[in-house]
MDAnalysis code that builds the backbone (N, CA, C; Angstrom):
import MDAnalysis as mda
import numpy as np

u = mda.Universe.empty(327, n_residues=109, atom_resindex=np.repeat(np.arange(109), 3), trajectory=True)
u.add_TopologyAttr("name", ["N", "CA", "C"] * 109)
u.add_TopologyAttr("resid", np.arange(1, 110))
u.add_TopologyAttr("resname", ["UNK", "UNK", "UNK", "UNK", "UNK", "UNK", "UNK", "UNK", "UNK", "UNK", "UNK", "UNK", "UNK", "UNK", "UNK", "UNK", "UNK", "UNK", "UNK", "UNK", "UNK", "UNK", "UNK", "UNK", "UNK", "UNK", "UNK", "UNK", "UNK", "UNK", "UNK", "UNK", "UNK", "UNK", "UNK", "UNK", "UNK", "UNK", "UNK", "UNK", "UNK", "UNK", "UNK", "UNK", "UNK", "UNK", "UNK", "UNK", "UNK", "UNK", "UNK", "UNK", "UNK", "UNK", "UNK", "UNK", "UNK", "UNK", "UNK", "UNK", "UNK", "UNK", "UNK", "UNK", "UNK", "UNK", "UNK", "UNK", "UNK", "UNK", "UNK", "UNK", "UNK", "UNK", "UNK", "UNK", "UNK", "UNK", "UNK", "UNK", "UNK", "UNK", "UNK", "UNK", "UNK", "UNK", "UNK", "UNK", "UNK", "UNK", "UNK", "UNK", "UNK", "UNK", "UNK", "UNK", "UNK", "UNK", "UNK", "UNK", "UNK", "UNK", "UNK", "UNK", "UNK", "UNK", "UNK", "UNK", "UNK"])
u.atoms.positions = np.array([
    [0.816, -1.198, 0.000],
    [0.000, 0.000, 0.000],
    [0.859, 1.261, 0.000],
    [2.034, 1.201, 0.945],
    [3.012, 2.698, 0.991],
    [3.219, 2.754, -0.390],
    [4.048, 1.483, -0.754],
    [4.935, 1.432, -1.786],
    [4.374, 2.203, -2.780],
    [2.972, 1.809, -3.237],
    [1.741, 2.377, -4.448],
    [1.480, 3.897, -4.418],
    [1.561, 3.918, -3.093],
    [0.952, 5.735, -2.675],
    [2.270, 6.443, -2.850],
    [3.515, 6.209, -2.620],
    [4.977, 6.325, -2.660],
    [5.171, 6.704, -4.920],
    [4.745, 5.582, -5.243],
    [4.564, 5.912, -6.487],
    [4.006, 7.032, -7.215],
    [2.586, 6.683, -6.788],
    [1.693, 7.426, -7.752],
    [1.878, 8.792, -7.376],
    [2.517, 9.655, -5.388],
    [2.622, 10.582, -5.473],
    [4.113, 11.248, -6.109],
    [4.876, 10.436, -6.289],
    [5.981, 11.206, -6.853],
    [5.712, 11.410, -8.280],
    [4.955, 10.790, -8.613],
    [4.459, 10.840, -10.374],
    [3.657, 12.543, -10.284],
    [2.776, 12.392, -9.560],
    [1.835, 14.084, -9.842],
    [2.462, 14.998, -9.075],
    [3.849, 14.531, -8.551],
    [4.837, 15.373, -7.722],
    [3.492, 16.178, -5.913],
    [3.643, 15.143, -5.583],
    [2.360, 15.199, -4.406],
    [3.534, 15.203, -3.074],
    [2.709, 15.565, -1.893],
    [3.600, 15.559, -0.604],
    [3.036, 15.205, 0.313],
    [2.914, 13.866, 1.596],
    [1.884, 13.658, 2.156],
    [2.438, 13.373, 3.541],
    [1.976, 13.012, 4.383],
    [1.843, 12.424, 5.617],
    [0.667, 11.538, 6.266],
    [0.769, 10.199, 6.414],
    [-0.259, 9.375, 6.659],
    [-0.191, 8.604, 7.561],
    [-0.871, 9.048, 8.694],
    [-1.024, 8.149, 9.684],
    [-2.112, 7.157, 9.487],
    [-1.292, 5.762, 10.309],
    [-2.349, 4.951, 10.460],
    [-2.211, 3.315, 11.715],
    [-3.292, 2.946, 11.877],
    [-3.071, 2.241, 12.964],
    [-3.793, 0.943, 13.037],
    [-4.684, 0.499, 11.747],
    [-5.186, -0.777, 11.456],
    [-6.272, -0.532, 11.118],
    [-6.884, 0.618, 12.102],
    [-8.507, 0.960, 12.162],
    [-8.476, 2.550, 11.722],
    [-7.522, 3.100, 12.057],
    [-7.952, 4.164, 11.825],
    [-6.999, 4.898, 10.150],
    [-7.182, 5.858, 9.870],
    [-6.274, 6.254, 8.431],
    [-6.480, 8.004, 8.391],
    [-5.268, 8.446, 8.722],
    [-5.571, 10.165, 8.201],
    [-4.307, 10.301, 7.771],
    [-4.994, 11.031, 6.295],
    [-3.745, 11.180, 5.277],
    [-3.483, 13.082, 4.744],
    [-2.775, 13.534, 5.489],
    [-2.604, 15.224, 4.750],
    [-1.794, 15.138, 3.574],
    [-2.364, 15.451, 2.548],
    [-1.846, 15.132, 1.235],
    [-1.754, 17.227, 0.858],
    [-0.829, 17.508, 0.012],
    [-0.129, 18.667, -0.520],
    [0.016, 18.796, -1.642],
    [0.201, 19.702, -2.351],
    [0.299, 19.174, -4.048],
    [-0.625, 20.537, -4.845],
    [-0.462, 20.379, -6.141],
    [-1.090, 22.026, -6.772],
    [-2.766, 21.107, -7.318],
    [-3.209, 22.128, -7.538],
    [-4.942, 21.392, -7.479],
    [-5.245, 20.602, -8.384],
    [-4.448, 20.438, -9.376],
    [-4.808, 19.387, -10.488],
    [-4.257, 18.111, -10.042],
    [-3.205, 18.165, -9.653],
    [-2.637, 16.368, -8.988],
    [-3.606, 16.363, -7.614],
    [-3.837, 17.079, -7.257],
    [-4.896, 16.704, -5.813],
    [-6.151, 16.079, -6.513],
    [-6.391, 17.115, -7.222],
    [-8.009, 16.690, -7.541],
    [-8.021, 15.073, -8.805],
    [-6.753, 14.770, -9.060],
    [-6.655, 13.307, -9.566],
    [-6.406, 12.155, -8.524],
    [-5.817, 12.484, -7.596],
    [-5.471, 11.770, -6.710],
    [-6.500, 11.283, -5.693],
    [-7.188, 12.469, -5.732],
    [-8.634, 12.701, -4.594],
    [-9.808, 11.220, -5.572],
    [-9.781, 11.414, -7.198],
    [-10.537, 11.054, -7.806],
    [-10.163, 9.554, -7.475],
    [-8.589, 8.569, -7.737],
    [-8.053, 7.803, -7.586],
    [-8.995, 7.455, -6.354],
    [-8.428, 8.030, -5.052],
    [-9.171, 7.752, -3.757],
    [-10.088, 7.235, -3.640],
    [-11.155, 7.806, -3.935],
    [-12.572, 7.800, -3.676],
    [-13.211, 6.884, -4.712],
    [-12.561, 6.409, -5.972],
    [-12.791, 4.934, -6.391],
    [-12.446, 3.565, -5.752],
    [-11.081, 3.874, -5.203],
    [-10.627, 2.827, -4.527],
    [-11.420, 2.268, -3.216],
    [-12.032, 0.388, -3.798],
    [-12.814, 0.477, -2.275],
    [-12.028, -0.064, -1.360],
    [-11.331, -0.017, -0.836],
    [-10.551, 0.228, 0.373],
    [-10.864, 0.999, 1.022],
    [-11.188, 2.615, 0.199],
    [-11.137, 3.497, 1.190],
    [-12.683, 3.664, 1.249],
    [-13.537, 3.086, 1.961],
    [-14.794, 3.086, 2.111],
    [-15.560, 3.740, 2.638],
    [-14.560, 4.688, 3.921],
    [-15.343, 5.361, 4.157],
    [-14.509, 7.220, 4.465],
    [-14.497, 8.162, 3.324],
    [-13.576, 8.783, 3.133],
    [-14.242, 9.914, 3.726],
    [-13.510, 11.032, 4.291],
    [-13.966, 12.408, 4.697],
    [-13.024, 13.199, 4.415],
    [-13.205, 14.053, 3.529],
    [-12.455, 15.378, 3.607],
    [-12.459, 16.623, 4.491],
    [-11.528, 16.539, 5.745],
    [-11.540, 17.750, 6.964],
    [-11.694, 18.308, 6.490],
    [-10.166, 19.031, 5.549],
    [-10.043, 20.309, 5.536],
    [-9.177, 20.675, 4.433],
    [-9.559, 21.890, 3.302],
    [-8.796, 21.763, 2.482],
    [-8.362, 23.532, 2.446],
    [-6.783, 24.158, 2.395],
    [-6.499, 24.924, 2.488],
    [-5.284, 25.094, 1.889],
    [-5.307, 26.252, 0.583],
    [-3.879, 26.588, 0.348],
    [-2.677, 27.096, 1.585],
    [-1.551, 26.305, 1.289],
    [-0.515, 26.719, 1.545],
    [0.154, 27.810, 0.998],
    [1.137, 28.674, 1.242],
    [2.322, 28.885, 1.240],
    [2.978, 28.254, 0.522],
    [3.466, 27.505, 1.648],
    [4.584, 26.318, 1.669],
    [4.235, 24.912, 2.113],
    [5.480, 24.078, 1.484],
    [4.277, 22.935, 1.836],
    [5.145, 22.840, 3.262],
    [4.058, 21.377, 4.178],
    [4.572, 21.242, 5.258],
    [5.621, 19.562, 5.256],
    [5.346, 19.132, 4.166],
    [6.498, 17.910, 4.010],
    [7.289, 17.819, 2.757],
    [8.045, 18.672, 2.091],
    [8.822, 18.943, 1.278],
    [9.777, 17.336, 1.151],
    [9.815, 17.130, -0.271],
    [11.077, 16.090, 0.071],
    [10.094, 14.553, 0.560],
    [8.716, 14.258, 1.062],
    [8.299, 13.227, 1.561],
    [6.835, 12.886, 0.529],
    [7.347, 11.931, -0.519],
    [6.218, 11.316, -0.864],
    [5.228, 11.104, -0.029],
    [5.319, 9.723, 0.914],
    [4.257, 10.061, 1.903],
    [5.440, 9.513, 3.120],
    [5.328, 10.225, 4.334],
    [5.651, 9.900, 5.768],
    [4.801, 9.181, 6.069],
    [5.109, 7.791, 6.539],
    [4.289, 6.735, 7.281],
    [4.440, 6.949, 8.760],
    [3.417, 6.951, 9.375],
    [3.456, 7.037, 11.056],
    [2.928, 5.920, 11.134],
    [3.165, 5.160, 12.029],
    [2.159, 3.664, 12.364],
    [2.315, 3.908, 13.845],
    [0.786, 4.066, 14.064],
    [0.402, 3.929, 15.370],
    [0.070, 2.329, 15.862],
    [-0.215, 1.806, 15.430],
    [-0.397, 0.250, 15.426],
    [-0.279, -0.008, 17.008],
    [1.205, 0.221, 17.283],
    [1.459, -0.497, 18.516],
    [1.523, 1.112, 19.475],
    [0.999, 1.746, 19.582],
    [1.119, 3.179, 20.579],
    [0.329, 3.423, 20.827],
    [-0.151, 3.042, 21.825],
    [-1.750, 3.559, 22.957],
    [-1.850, 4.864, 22.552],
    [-1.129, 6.054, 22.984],
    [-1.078, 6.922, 22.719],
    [-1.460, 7.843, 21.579],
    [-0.796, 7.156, 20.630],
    [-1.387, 7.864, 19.646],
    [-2.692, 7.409, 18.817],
    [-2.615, 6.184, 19.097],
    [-4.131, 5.687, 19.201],
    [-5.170, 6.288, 19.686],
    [-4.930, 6.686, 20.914],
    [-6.046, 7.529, 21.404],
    [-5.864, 8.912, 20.888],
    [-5.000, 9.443, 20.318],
    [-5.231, 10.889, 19.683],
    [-5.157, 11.014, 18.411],
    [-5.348, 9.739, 17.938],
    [-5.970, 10.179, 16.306],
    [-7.792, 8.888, 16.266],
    [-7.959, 8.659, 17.427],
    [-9.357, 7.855, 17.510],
    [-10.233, 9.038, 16.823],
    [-11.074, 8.197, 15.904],
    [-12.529, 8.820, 15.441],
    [-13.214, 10.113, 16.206],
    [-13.481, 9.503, 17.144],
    [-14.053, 10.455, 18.106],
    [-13.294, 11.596, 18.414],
    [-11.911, 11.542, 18.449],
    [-11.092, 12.722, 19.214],
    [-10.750, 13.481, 17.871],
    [-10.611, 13.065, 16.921],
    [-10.346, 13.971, 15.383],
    [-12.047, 14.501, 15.245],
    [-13.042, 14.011, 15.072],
    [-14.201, 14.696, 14.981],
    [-14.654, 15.770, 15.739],
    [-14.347, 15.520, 17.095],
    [-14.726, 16.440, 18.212],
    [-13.423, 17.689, 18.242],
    [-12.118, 17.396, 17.517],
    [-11.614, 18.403, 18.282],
    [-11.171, 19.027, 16.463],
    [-11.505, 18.318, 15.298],
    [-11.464, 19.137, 14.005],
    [-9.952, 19.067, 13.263],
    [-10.322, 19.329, 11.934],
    [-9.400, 19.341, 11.007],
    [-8.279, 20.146, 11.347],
    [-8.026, 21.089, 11.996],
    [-6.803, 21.988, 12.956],
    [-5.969, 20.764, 13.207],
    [-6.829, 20.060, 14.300],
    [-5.959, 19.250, 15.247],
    [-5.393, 17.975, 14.355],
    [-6.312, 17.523, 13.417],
    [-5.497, 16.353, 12.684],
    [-4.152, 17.237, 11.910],
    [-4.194, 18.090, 11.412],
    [-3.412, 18.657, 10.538],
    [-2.217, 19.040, 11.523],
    [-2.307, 19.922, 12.212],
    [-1.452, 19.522, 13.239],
    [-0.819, 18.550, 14.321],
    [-1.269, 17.741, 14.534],
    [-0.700, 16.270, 15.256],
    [0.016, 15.555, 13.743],
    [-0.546, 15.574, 12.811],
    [0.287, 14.691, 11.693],
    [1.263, 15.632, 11.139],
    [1.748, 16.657, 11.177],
    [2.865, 17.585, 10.938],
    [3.617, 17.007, 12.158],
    [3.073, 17.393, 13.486],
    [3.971, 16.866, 14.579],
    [4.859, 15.618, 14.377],
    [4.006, 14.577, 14.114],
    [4.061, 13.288, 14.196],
    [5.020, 13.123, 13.095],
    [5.117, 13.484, 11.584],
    [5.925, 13.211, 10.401],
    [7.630, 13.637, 10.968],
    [7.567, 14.982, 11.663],
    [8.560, 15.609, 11.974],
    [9.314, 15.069, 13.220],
    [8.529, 14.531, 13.818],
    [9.520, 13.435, 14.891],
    [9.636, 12.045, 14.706],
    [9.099, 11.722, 13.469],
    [8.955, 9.806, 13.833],
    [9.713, 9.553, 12.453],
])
């Protein structure tokens, strides 16, 4: 799955960060609006991703993962971050907080 997403974003020259933990999946993806909006299209065919939400979508500046096809975080085995990217705690506390905890998270792990 990295390997594919690793591909297809260096092809539309894309920049991402994707956490994930078995159950859960949040992906901040970067990129100019035509490779987003192909990539987005890719997505949302693929049934894997079954059940997709778009937080939050906002031009940058700059991007925030320069240089990173996609940063893999695997929460898998971390209580911790398990509990701060759970369903409930990204819904209740908003697209801010995912976008920020997965900048955090790319930049230390």
């Amino acid at each position: 799955m990295i390997d594919g997403a690793i591909r297809r974003n260096t092809l539309l020259d894309v920049t991402s960060a994707l956490y994930s933990d078995g159950a859960c999946f949040f992906h901040t993806i970067e990129g100019e609006e035509p490779a987003l909006a192909k990539l987005m299209s890719s997505i949302l065919r693929d049934q894997r991703h079954f059940s997709t939400t778009i937080l939050d979508q906002t031009d940058l500046a700059d991007r925030r993962f320069p240089g990173l096809a996609v940063k893999h975080i695997d929460g898998s085995r971390d209580d911790r971050l398990r509990e701060r990217f759970s369903f409930g705690s990204v819904t209740l506390l908003g697209a801010d907080y995912v976008a920020e905890r997965v900048r955090d998270l790319a930049r230390a792990v």
